[in-house]
C-alpha positions as CSV (number, residue, x, y, z in Angstrom):
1,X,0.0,0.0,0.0
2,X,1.4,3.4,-1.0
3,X,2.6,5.9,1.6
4,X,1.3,9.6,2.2
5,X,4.3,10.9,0.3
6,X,3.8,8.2,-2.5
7,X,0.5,8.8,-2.9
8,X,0.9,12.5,-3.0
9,X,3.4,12.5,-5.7
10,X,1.4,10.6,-8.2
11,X,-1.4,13.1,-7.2
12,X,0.6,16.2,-8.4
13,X,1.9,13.9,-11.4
14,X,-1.6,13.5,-12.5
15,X,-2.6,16.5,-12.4
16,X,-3.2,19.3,-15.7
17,X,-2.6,23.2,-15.2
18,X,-5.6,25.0,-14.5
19,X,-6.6,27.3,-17.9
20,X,-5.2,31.1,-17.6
21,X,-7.5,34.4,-17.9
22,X,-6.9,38.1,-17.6
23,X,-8.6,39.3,-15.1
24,X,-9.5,43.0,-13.4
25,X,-7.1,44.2,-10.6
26,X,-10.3,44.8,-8.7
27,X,-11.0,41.0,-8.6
28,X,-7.4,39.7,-8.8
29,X,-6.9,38.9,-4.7
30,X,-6.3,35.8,-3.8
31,X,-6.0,34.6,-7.5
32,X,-2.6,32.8,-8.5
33,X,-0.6,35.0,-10.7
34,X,0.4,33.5,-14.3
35,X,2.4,35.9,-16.1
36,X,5.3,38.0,-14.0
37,X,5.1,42.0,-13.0
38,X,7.6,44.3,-14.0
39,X,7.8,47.9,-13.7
40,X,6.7,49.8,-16.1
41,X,9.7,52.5,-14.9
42,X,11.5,53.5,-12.4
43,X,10.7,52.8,-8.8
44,X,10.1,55.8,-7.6
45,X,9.8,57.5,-10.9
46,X,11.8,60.6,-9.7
47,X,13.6,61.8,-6.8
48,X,10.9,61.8,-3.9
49,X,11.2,64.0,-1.2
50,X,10.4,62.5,2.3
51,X,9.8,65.0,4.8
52,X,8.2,68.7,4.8
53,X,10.5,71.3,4.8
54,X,12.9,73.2,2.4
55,X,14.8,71.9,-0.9
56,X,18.0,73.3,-1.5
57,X,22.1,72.7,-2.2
58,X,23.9,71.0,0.3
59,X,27.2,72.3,-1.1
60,X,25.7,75.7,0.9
61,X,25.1,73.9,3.7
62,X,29.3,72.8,3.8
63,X,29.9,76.0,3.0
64,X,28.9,77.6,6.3
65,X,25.5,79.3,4.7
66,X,22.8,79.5,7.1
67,X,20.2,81.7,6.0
68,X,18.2,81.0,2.5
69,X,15.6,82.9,0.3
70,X,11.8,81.0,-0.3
71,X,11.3,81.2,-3.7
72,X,8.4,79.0,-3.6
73,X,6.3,76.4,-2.4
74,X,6.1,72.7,-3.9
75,X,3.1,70.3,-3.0
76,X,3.1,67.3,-3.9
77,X,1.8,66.5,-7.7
78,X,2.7,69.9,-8.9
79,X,5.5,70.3,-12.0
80,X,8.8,70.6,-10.0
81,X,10.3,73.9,-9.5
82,X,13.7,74.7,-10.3
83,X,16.3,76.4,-7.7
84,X,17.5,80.3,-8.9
85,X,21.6,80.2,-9.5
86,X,21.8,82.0,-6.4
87,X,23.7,79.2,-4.0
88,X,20.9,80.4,-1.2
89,X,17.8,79.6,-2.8
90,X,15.4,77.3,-1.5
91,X,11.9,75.8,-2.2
92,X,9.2,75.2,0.7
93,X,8.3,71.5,0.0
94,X,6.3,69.1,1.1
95,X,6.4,65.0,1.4
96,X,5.8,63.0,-1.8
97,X,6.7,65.6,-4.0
98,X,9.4,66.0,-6.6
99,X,13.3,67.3,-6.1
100,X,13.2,70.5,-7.4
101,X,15.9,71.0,-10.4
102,X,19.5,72.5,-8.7
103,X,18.5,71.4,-5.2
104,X,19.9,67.7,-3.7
105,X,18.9,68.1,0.4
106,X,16.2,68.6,2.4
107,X,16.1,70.3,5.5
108,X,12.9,69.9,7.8
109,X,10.8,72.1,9.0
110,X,11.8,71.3,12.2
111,X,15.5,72.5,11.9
112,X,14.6,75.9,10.9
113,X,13.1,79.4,11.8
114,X,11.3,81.5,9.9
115,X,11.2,85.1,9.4
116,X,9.0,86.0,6.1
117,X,10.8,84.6,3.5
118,X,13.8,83.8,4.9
119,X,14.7,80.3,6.7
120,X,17.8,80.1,9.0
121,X,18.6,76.7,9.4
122,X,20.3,75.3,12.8
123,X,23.5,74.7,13.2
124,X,22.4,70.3,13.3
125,X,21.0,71.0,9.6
126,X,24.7,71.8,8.8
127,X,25.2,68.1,8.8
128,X,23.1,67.1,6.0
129,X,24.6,66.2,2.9
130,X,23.3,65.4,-0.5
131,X,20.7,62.7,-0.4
132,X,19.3,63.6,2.9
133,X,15.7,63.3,3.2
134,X,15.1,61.9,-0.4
135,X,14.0,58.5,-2.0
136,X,16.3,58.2,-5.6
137,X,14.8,57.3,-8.6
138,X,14.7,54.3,-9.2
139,X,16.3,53.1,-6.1
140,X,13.7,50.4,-5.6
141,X,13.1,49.3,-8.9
142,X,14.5,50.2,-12.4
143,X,12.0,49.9,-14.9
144,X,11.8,46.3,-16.8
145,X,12.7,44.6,-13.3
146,X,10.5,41.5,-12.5
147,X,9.0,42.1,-9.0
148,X,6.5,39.7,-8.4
149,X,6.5,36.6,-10.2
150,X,4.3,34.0,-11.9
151,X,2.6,31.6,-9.6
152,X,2.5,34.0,-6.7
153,X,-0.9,34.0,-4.7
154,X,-1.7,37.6,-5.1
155,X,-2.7,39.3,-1.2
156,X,-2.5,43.1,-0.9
157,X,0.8,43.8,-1.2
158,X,1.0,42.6,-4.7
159,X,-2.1,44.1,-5.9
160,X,-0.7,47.6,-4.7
161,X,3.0,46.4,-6.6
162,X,-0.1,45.8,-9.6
163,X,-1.7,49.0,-9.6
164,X,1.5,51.0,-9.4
165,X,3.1,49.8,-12.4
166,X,-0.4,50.5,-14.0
167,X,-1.7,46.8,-14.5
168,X,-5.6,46.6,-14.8
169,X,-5.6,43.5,-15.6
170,X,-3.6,40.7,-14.0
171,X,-3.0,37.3,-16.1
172,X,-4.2,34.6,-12.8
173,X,-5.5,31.0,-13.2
174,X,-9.1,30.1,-14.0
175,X,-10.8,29.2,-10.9
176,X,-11.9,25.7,-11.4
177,X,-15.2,24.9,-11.1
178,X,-15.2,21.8,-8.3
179,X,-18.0,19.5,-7.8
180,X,-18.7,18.3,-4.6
181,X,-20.5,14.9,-3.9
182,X,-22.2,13.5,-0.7
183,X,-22.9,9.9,-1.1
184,X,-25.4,7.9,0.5
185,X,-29.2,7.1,1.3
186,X,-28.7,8.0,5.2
187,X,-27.6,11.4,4.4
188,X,-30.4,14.6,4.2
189,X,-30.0,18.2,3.7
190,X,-29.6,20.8,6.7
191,X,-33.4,22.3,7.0
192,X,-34.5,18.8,6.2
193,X,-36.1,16.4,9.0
194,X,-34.1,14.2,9.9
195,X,-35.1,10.3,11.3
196,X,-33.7,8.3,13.6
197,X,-32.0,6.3,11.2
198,X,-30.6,9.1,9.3
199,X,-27.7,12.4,9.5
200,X,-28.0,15.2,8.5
201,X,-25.0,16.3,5.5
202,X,-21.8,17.8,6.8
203,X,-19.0,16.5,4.7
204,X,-20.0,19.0,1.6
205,X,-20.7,21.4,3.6
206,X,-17.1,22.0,5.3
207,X,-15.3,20.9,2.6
208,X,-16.7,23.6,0.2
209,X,-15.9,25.7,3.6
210,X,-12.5,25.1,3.5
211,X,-12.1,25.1,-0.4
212,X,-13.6,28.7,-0.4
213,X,-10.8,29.2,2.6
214,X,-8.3,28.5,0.3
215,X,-8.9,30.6,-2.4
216,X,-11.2,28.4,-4.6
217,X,-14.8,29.1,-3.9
218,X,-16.4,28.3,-7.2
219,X,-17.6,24.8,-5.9
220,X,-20.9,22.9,-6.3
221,X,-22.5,20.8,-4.1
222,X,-24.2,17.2,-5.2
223,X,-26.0,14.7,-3.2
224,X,-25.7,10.7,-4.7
225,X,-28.0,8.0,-3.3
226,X,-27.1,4.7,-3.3
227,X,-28.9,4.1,-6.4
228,X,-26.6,2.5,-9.2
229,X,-28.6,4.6,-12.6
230,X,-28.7,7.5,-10.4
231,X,-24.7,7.8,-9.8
232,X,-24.3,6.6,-13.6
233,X,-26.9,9.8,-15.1
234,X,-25.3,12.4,-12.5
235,X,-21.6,11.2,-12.7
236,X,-21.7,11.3,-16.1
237,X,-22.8,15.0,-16.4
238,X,-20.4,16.3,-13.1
239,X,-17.4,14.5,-15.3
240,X,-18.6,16.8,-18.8
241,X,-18.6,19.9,-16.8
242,X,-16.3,20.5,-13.8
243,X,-12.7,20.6,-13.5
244,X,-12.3,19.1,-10.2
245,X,-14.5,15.9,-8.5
246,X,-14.2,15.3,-5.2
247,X,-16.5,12.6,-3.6
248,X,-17.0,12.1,-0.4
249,X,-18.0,8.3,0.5
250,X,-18.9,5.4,-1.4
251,X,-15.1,4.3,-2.1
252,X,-14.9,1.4,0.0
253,X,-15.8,-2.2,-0.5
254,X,-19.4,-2.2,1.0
255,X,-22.4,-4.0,-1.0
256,X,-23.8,-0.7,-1.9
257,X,-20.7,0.8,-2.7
258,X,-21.2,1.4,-6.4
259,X,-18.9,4.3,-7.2
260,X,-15.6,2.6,-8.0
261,X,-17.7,0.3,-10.6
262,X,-19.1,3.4,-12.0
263,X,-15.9,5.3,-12.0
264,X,-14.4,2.4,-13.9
265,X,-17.4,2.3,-16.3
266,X,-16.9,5.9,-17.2
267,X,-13.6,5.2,-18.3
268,X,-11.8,7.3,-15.3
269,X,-8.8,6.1,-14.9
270,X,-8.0,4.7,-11.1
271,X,-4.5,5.7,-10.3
272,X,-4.2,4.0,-6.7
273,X,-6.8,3.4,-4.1
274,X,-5.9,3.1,-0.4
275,X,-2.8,4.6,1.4
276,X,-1.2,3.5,4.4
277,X,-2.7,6.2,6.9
278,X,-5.2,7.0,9.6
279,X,-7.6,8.2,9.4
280,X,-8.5,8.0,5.3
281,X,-7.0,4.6,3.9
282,X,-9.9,4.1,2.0
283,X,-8.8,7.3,-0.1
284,X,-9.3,6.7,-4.2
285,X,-7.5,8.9,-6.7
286,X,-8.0,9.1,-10.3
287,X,-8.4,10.6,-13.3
288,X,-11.1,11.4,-16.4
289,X,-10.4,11.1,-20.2
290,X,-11.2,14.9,-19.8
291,X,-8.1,14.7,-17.4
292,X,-10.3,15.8,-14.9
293,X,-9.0,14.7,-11.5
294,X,-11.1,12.9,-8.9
295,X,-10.6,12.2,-5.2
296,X,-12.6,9.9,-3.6
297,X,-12.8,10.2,0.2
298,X,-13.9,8.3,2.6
299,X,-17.2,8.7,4.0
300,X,-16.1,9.4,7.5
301,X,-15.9,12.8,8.3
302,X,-12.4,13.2,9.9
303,X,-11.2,11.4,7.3
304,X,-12.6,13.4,4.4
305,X,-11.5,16.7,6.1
306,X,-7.9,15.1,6.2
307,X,-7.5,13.9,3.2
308,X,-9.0,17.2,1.7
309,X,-5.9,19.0,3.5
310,X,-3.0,16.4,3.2
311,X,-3.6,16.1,-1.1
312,X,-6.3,17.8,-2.4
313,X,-5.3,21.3,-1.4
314,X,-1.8,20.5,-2.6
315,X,-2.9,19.2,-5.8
316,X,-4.9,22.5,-6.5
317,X,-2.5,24.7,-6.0
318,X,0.1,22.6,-8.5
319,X,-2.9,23.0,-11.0
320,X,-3.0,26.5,-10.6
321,X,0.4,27.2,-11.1
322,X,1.5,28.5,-7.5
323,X,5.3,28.2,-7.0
324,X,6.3,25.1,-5.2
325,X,5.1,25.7,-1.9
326,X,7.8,25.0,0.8
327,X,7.9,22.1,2.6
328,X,5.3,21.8,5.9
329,X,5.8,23.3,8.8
330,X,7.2,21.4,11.8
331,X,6.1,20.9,15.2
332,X,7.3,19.1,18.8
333,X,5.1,16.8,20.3
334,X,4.4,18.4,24.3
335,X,3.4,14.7,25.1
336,X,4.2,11.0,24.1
337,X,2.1,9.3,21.5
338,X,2.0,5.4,20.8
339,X,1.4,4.3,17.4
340,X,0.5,0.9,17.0
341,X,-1.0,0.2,13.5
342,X,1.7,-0.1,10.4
343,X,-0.2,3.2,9.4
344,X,0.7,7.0,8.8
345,X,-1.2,8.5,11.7
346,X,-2.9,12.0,10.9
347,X,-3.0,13.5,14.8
348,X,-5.0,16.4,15.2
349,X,-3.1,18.9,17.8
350,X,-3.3,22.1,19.3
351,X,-0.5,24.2,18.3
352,X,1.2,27.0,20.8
353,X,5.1,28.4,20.7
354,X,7.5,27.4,22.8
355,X,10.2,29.5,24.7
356,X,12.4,29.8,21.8
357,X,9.1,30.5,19.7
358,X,9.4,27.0,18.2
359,X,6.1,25.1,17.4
360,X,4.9,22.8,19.8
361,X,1.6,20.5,19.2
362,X,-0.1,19.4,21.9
363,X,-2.4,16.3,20.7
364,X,-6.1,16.4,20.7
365,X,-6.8,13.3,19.1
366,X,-10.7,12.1,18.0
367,X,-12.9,9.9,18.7
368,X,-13.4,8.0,16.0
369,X,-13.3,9.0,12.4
370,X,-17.1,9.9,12.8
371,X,-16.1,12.1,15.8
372,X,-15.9,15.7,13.6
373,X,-17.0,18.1,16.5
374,X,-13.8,16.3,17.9
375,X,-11.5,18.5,15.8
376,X,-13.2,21.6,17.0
377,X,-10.5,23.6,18.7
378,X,-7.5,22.0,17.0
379,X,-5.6,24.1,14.5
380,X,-4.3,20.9,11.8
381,X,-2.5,17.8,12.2
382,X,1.0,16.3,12.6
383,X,2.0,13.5,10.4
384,X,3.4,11.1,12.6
385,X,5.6,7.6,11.0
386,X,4.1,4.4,11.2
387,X,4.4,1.9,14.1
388,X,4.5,0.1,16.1
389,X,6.2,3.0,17.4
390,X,6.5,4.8,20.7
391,X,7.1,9.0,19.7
392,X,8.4,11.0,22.5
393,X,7.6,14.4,23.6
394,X,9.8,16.4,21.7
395,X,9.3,14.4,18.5
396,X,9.4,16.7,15.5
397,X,7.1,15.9,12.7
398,X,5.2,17.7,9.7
399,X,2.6,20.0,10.9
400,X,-0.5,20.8,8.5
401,X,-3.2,23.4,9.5
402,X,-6.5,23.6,8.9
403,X,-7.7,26.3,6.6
């Protein structure tokens, strides 16, 4: 049986790109970028002054010159002014706006005195040498340079990078459209009554929660009974029109478990079924003559949400094109856990810093993998080796958070 890290790499090896669109900058957040983003010129595009005060030379400053002449006041946005020959010229200016022409200092307001338009500068101000107070053209950025590149989730900060270098449109991946199927005859809707004998659907419900989490929120959800012609009519028409399948239940081999059959009939193509974990052995991978991928999860709640975080997630964001993402997080066990089964074991914890601000996972195990109220309160799971193994407190292992 494959291993979590097996089975995730022939996920991400089966796996197509996403489809690219252009898109408005308004919309772009949280999309993954495609296509890099340069600047369009120099960043900043002139020599920016950075505090209020008074543009002039410093080579009068050096020279012993302490009192200057306002020849004019410079807001930000207006057409720069340009210093008189006269080496004690100066122009009131104010932050953001450009270096007049002939002047290379700033001296704040603050360093000054005023007496109507004449400025006498202290004797601290004598100090300041060319450069002082300014942002150079150019000094964060020269125009053509790549500074945010393709397969970059875009947050605020490179929307802002965006709209500076005057992108209203951003190339991102298409958002796939992702089904979402709940199998089974005990299963009803929310608002529905609900009989003994039955639950009410939750599965669906927090996995297009956590989907939407993490930045893909065009997702569908589908109820399947156990009913072989109606998973054969609705499977067929969920394979022609979304780009990502994920079914939870039905994958295991139960008498009314019809959906591997029908999988197999509808010519998608298993790829493995069953890994060497717990919770979520059960789990069924394959993939469409569309090359539509399709993840079967278990039925059991725990171990849908689990398997949605340990491969799904990753395998969407290696269709969309993000940038390899870096390897998980690590965390210390605070207390000793025994792993008996030959099985990967998904441990929910609680996650809190240590003294050295080092990760440290306290476990808050489940139930069973029914229990999913029991991973209220946890913040993800450690991935801890197969046993039979005793892991001490202060064994490190991958840590991977809910979203």
């Amino acid at each position: 049986m494959l291993s979590p890290a097996e089975a995730e790499k022939l996920v991400l090896a089966n796996v197509a790109p996403f489809h690219r669109e252009d898109c408005p900058l308004a919309s772009a957040h949280g999309r993954v970028l495609r296509t890099d983003i340069c600047a369009d010129r120099d960043l900043p595009p002139f020599d920016r002054v950075t505090m209020d005060g008074f543009a002039l030379r410093a080579a009068a400053l050096a020279a012993g010159e302490t009192k200057f002449r306002v020849e004019g006041v410079q807001a930000a946005g207006m057409r720069p002014f340009k210093l008189v020959d006269a080496p004690t010229a100066c122009i009131e200016i104010m932050t953001g706006a450009v270096l007049p022409a002939g002047a290379d200092c700033i001296v704040p307001y603050e360093e000054t005195t005023r007496d109507g338009s004449t400025i006498t500068v202290s004797a601290a101000a004598a100090k300041f040498a060319a450069g002082h107070a300014l942002h150079r053209r150019g000094s964060d950025h020269p125009a053509g340079a790549v500074i945010v590149r393709a397969g970059t989730r875009l947050t605020g900060r490179e929307i802002a990078v965006a709209a500076a270098c005057g992108y209203s449109t951003l190339t991102v991946t298409q958002l796939p459209k992702i089904a979402v199927i709940a199998t089974g005859d005990e299963l009803v809707e929310v608002g529905a009554h609900v009989a003994p004998h039955q639950i009410r659907r939750s599965n669906d419900h927090a996995i297009c929660a956590a989907l939407a989490a993490a930045g893909y929120g065009n997702a569908a959800r589908f109820h399947l009974r156990d009913v072989r012609q109606e998973i054969e009519h609705l499977l067929w028409h969920i394979l022609a029109e979304f780009d990502v399948v994920l079914v939870t239940g039905g994958v295991s081999k139960g008498k009314f478990d019809f959906l591997p059959a029908e999988l197999d009939r509808q010519r998608v193509k298993k790829i493995f079924q069953g890994v060497a974990q717990r919770p979520g052995k059960p789990f069924w991978f394959g993939v469409s003559t569309r090359r539509t991928p399709v993840f079967a999860l278990p039925g059991n709640p725990v171990s849908a949400y689990t398997c949605l975080h340990r491969y799904v997630l990753t395998a969407l964001a290696h269709a969309s094109g993000l940038a390899a993402p870096p390897a998980p997080r690590t965390a210390a066990l605070t207390t000793p856990v025994n792993v008996r089964a030959p099985l990967a074991y998904f441990l929910p914890v609680r996650i809190s810093s240590g003294a050295r601000a080092e990760l440290l996972a306290t476990p808050d195990p489940f139930n069973t993998s029914g229990d999913f109220a029991g991973l209220v309160g946890t913040d993800g799971f450690v991935e801890l080796p197969p046993g039979p193994a005793e892991h001490p407190a202060g064994f490190v292992a991958p840590f991977y958070p809910w979203v």
